[in-house]
N, C-alpha and C positions, 0 to 999 in steps of 0.2 A: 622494441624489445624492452628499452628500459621504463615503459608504460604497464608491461606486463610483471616487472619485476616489483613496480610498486606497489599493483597490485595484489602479489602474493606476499609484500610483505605487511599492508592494512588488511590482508582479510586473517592471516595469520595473527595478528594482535588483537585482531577486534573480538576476544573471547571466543570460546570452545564451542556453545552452542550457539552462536551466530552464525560461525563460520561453518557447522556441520548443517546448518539451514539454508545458504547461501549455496552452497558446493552442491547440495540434495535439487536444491529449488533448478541450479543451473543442470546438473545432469540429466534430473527428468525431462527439462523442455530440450536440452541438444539433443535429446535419444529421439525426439519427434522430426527432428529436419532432417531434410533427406541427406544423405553424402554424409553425414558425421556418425554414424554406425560404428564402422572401423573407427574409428579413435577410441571405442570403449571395448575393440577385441582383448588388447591386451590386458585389463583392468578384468575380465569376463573369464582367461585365462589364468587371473592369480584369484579368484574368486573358487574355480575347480580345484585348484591348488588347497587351496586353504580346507578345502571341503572334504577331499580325499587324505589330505595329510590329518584332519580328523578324525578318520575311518582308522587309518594307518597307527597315529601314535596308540587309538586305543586297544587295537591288536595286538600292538606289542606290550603296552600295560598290562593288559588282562592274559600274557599269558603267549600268543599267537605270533604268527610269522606273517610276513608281506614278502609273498611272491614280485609282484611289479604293480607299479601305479600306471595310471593313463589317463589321460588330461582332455584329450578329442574325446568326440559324443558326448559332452555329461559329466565324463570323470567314472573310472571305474577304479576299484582298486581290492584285487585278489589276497583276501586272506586265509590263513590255514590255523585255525584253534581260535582259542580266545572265548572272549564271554558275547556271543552273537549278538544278543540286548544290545547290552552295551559300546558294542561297534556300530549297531545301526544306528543309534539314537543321534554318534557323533559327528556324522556329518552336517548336519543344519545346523546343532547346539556348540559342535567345536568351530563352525567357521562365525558364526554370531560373537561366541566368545574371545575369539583371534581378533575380531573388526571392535569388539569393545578393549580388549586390552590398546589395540591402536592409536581409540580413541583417548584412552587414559595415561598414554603415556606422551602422546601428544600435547599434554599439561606443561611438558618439561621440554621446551624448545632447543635447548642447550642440546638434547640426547638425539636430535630429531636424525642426524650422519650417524651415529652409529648403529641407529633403529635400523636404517636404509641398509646399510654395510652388513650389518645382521641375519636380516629378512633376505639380503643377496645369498649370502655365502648359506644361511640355512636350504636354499632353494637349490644352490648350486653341490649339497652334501645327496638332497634327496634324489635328484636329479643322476647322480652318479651310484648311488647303491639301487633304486628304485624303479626309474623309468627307463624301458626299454623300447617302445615303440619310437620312429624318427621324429613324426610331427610331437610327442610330449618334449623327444629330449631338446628339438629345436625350439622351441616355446618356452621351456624351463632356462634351458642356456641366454634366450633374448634378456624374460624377465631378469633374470639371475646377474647379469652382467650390468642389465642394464640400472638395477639397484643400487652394486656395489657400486658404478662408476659414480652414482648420485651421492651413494653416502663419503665416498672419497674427495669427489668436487665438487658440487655444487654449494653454491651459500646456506648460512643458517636457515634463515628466510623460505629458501624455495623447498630446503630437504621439510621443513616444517608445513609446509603447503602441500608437499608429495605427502607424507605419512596421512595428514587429514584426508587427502583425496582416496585413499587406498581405504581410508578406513570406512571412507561415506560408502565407495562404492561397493566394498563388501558390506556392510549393513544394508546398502538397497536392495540387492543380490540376493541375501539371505530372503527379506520378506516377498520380494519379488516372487523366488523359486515356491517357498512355505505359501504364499498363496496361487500360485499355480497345482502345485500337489492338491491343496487343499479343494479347487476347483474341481480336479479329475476325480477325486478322493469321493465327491460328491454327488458329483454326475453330470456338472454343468460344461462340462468337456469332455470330449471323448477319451475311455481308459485308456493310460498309458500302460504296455506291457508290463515295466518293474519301476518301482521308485522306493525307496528307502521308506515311503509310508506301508507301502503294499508288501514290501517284506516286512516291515514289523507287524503289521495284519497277521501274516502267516505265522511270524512267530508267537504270538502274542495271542492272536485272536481278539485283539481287540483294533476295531475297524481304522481304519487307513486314513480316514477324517479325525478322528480324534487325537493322532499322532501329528497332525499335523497344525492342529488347535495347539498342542499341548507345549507343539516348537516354536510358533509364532508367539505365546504367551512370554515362553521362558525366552526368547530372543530382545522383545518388548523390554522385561524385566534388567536382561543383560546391559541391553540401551539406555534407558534410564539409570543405572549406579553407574555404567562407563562418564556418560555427562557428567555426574553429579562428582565420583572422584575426577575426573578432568578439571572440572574449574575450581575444588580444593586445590586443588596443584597450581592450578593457576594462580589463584590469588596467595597460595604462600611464597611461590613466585616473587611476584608484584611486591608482598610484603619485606620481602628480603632485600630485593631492592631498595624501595623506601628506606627503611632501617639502617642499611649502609652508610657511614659517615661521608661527607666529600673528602674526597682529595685534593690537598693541595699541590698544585704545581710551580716549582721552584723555578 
């Protein structure tokens, strides 16, 4: 245990894009061995989340109501009004920008418990106006509890190692799904009945591939300034540090 605890506190210090390369490099190869699947359910569940509460907040933005979320199959999540566009588009582009805000706020390890505490208790609000079906609300209540207890307990160290990991694996998430659509999108897989591309197709008329070019680009873009203010943060961090006088002890 405390081998592992060393290790989440050198990969947490060793800079932002290190560590988001190291977390990345290790997920893709566990997701190949056999038996370690289930370890990235519940990671696979707050990715749905993210993804639907993007559909959801822009509903209510623009205007709209949310019936209920659903977190099983996909993630579905019923609304009524609103600016249709712009609900479809936020699924892929609000969960990209959810996993770079993660990224960028993970600059500031001090905040990294209340990030957790946050993300619990926002899961555990939507969970109680929103989802109604048993398997969302028992998945939402897991995640949800299982946050708050981290941003309550656990050390700086590990809550700053959980925020990175949440954030790698919702960025993987995102291009992972954006190049799957974009597969179907194109023919090299077989259609999928709906996907957020193929509705925007419908609404739009402009084909299911190019919406799905257009989320991968702007995800990409997201990525890149999330790093870039990250280790701003970082090193004004570090600097602050530095700059401190010592203290004497009497």
């Amino acid at each position: 245990m405390d081998s592992l605890v060393e290790f989440a506190k050198r990969l947490s210090r060793g800079g932002t894009l290190r560590t988001v390369i190291t977390l990345a490099v290790l997920t893709l190869f566990l997701k190949e061995l056999p038996w370690f699947g289930w370890l990235f359910k519940p990671f696979r569940t707050f990715d749905f989340f993210l993804h639907e509460l993007g559909h959801a907040l822009t509903c209510l933005a623009t205007g709209g109501t949310v019936r209920w979320i659903k977190l099983g199959g996909g993630g579905i999540t019923d609304c009524n009004g609103g600016d249709a566009v712009a609900i479809g588009q936020a699924g892929y582009l609000g969960q990209a920008l959810l996993g770079s805000l993660l990224i960028i706020v993970s600059g500031r390890p001090k905040a990294a418990n209340f990030i957790l505490l946050f993300i619990g208790v926002a899961i555990g609000l939507v969970n109680l106006f929103f989802l109604k079906d048993k398997v969302s609300i028992s998945w939402a209540f897991f995640l949800g509890a299982a946050l708050v207890f981290a941003g309550l307990r656990v050390r700086q160290s590990w809550a700053h190692f959980i925020v990175l990991l949440l954030a790698v694996q919702t960025v993987l998430y995102v291009f992972a799904d954006v190049e799957l659509v974009l597969e179907h999108s194109l023919g090299f897989l077989p259609q999928i009945p709906e996907s957020d591309a193929t509705h925007m197709a419908r609404l739009t008329g402009t084909p299911a591939f190019v919406w799905s070019i257009v989320w991968c680009v702007c995800s990409l873009g997201m990525l890149f300034l999330a790093l870039y203010f990250s280790g701003r943060m970082s090193d004004d961090v570090e600097e602050s540090g530095k700059s401190e006088p010592p203290q004497s002890v009497g």
